[in-house]
C-alpha positions in Angstrom: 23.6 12.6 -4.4 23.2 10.5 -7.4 21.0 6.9 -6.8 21.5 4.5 -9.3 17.9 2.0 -9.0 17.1 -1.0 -10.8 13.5 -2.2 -11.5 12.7 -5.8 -12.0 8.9 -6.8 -13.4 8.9 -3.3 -15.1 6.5 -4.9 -17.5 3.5 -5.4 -15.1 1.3 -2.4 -13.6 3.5 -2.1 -10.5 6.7 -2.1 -11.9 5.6 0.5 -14.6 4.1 2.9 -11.9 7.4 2.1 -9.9 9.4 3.4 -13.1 6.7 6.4 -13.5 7.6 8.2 -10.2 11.4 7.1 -10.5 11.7 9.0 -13.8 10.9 12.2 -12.5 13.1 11.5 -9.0 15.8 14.2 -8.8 18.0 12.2 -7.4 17.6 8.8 -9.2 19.4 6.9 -12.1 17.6 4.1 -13.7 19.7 1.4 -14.2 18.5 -2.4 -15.2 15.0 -2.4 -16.6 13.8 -6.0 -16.0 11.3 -8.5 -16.7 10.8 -12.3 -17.4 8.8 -13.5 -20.1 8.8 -9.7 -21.7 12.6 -9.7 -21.7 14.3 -8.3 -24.7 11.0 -6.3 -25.5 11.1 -2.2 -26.1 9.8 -0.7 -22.6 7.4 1.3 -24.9 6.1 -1.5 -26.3 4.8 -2.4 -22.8 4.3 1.0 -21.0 3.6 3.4 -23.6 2.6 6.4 -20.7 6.6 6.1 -20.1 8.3 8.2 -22.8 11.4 9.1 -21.4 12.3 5.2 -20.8 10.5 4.2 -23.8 13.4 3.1 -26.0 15.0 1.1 -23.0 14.8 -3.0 -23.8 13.9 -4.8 -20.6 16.8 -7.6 -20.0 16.5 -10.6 -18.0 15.4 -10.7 -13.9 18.8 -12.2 -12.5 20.8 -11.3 -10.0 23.5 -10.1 -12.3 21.7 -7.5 -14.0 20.4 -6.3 -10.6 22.9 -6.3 -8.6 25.9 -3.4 -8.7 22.8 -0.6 -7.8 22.2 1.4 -5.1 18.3 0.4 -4.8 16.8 -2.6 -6.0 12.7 -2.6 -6.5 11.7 -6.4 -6.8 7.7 -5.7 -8.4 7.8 -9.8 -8.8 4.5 -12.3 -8.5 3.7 -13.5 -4.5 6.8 -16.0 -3.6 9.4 -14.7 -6.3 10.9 -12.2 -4.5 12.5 -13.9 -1.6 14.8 -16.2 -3.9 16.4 -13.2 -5.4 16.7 -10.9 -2.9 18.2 -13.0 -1.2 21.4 -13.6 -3.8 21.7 -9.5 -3.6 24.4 -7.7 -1.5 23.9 -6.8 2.0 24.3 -3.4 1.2 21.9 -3.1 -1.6 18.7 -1.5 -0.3 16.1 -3.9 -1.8 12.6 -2.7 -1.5 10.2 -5.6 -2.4 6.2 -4.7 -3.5 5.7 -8.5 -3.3 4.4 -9.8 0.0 6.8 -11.9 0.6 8.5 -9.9 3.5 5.3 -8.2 5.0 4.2 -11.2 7.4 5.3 -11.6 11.2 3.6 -14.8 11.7 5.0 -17.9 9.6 2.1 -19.7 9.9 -0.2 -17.1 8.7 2.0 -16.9 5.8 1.8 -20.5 5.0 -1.6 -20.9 5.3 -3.0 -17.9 2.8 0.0 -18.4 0.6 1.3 -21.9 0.4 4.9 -21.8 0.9 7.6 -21.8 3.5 8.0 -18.2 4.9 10.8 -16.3 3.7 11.4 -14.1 7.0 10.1 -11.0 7.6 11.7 -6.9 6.8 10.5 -3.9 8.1 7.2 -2.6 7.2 7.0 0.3 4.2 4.0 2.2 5.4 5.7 5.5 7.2 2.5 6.0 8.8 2.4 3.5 10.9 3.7 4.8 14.4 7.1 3.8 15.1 8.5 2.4 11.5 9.9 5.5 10.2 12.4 4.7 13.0 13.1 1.0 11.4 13.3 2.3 8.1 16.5 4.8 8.2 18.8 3.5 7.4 17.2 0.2 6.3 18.7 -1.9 3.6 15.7 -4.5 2.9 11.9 -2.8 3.3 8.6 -4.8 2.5 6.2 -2.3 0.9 2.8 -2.7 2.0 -0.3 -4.7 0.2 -2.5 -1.8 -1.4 -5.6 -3.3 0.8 -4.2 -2.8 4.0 -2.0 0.5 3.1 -5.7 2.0 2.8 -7.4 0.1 5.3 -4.3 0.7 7.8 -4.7 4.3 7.3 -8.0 4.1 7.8 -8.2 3.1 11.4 -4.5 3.4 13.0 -5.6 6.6 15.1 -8.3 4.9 16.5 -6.0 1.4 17.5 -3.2 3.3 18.7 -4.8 5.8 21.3 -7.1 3.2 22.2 -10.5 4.5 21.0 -11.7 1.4 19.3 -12.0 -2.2 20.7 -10.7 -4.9 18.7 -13.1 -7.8 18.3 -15.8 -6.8 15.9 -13.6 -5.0 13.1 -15.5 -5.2 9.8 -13.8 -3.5 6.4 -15.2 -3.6 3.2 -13.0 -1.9 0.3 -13.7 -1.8 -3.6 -10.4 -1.9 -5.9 -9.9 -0.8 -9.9 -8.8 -4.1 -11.5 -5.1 -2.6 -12.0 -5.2 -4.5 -8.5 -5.5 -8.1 -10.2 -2.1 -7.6 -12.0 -1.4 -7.5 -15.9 -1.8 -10.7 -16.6 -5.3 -11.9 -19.1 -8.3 -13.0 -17.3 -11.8 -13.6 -18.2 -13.0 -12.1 -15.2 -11.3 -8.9 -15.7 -11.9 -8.3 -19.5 -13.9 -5.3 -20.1 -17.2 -7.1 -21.0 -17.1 -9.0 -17.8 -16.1 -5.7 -15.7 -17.6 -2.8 -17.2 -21.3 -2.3 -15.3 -20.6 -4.2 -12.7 -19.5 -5.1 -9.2 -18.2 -8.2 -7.5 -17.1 -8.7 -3.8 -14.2 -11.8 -3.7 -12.3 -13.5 -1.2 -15.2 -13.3 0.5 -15.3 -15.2 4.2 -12.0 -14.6 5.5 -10.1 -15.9 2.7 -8.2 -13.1 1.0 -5.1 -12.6 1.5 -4.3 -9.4 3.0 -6.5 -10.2 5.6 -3.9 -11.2 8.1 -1.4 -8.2 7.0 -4.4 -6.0 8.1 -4.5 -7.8 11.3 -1.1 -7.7 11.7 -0.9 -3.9 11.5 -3.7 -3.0 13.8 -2.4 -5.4 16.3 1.0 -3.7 16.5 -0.5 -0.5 16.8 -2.6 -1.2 19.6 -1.0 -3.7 21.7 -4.1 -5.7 21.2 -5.4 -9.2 19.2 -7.0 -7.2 16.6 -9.5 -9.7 14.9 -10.8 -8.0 11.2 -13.5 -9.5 9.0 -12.2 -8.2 5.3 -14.4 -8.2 2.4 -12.6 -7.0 -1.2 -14.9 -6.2 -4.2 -13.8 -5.2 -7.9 -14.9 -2.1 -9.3 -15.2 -0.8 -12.8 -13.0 1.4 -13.1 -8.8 0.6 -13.7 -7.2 2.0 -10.5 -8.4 3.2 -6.7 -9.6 1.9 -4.0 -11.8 3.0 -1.4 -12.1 1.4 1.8 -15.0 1.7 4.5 -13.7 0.6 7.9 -16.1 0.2 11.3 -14.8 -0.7 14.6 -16.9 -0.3 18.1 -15.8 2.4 20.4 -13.6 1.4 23.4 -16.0 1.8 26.4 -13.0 3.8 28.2 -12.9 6.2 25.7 -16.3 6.7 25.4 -16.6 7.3 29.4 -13.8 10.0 29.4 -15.7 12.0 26.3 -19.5 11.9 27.2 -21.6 10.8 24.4 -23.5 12.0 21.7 -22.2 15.1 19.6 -19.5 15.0 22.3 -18.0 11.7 21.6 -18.4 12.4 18.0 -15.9 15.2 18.2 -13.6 13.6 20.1 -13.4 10.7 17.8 -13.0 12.9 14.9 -9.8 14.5 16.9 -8.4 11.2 17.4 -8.1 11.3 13.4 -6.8 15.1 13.0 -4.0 15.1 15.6 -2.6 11.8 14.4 -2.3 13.0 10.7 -1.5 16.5 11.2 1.4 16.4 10.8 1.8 13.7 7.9 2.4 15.1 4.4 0.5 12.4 2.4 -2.7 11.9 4.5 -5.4 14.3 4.2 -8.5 14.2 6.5 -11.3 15.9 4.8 -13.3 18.8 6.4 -16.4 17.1 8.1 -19.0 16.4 5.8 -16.8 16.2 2.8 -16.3 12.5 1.7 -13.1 10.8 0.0 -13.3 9.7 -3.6 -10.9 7.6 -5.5 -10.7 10.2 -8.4 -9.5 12.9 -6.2 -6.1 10.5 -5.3 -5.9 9.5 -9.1 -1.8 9.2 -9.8 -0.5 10.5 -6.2 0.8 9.3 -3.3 -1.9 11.1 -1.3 -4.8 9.7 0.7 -8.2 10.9 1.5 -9.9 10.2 4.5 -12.8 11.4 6.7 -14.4 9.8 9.9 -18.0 9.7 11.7 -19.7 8.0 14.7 -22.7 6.4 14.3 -24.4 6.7 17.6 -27.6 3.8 16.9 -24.6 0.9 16.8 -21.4 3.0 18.6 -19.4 2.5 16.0 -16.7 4.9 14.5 -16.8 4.3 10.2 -13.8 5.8 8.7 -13.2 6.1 4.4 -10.1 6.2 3.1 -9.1 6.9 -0.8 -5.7 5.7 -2.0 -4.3 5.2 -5.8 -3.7 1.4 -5.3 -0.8 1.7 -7.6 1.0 4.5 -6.0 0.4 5.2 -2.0 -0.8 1.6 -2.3 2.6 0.0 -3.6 4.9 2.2 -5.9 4.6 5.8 -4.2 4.7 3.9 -0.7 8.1 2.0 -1.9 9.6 5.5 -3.1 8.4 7.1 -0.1 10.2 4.8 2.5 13.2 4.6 -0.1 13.7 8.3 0.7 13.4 7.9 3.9 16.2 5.1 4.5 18.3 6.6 2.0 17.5 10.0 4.4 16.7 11.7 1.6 13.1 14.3 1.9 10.3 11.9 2.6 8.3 14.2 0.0 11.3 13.8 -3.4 9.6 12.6 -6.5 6.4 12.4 -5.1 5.1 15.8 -5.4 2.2 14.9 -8.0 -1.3 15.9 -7.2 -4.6 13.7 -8.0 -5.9 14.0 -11.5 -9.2 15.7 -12.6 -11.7 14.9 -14.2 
């Protein structure tokens, strides 16, 4: 089986790592190579790392150089993809790392980005109980934001076998600057970044916010509220994410408390990912780092209770760029094209 996949924004950091894991796909030709302003540019110019695509000149972002593939990967700006996707063939499997597919709710789409809603595809995190259902098979997938694939991971046992409550959720979760995209600015210039720490979108106001909502919600049945607090770190890619949510008094009363209700927790979190190739829950007392997940689709994670506030805190490392929006795109590309969820994505982290 031979896939033929084109990749529009191939000049920006997502597009590139999109291209990265493609090129080593068994089962993948790349096709169009595509950008906008960086149109008729060598790829090597632009992604140097990529030497087996780096002679390959990047051609316009139109429909008519992306359609006539198998797979389409749309690595476009917030409210570009919609417009394009929606000129492509019905049978084209169009896999958009945009966030322009990932919200249920209209309004909350309108309100933290500004534009009319363009509808809403199935959801490209696998782990997330129920979608690998919705995804075979699929022809248009929404990967995704790389905030709430880690902060999702983070604390989906606990929503979905109804260990945590869901009013006083609090995440904080510090990102590489790869996150912020390829384009200059000041703030993200070595001088201002290197040293240093900044937390943004503070208050409510980023926008992943409601995504994360959205997933816990639909894992538990419940109105999950979340207060979501991202801050840059100084290095170029990773995130880790810290996650606290109070224990569910029902659960509580049918473990005991203490060193009891400790372990129970903790099981909540090694029976849900047993069985998931791609999410690692660390032995107890050994914690996640971004370092360990550098350049795989993997994810790190490890969980405590904190008996002075009864609160479970779960950590969860993720490459933002790959589990958190290319290797998460291939992933549940192989798994509507019913292909091994695991192809092309057998890369470990990189050390030191």
């Amino acid at each position: 089986m031979t896939i033929s996949v084109a990749v529009s924004g191939a000049s920006g950091y997502a597009g590139g790592e999109v291209l990265r894991l493609l090129a080593s796909h068994p089962d993948v030709t790349i096709g169009a190579i595509t950008a906008h302003s960086n149109a008729g540019t060598r790829l090597g110019e632009l992604q140097p790392h990529l030497h087996s695509l780096a002679d390959r000149i990047l051609v316009d972002t139109t429909v008519e150089n992306l359609a006539g593939h198998d797979v389409v990967f749309l690595a476009l700006p917030h409210g570009k993809s919609a417009a394009v996707a929606a000129q492509l063939p019905a049978d084209t499997l169009v896999i958009d790392a945009g966030a322009d597919h990932r919200l249920q709710d209209a309004a909350a789409w309108e309100k933290f980005y500004g534009s009319p809603h363009a509808g809403t595809w199935p959801y490209g995190l696998p782990e997330l109980p129920g979608t690998r259902e919705k995804l075979r098979g699929a022809r248009r997938i929404a990967v995704p934001g790389c905030y709430p694939t880690s902060s999702l991971l983070a604390l989906l046992p606990g929503f979905s076998s109804g260990a945590l409550l869901p009013d006083d959720v609090v995440i904080v979760a510090a990102s590489g600057t790869s996150g912020a995209g390829k384009a200059a600015k000041i703030n993200l210039i070595g001088a201002e970044v290197m040293g240093s720490m900044n937390p943004y979108g503070v208050g409510g106001g980023h926008r992943h916010t409601p995504e994360i909502q959205q997933g816990l919600s639909n894992a538990s049945g419940l109105d999950v509220k979340v207060s979501f607090t991202p801050t840059l770190a100084p290095m170029s890619r990773g995130i880790l994410t810290t996650a606290t949510a109070k224990v569910a008094p029902e659960f509580a009363a049918r473990h005991g408390s203490g060193a009891e209700l400790a372990s129970a927790l903790r099981q909540v979190w090694v029976d849900a990912y047993a069985d998931e190739h791609f999410v690692n829950v660390l032995p107890e007392g050994q914690w996640p780092t971004t370092k360990s997940v550098q350049g795989s689709n993997y994810a790190s994670l490890q969980v405590t209770y904190d008996p002075n506030v009864n609160r479970v805190i779960a950590c969860a490392a993720i490459d933002n760029l790959t589990k958190g929006t290319a290797g998460g795109a291939v992933q549940s590309m192989n798994i509507a094209l019913g292909l091994a969820e695991s192809t092309g994505l057998s890369f470990q982290g990189v050390a030191p």
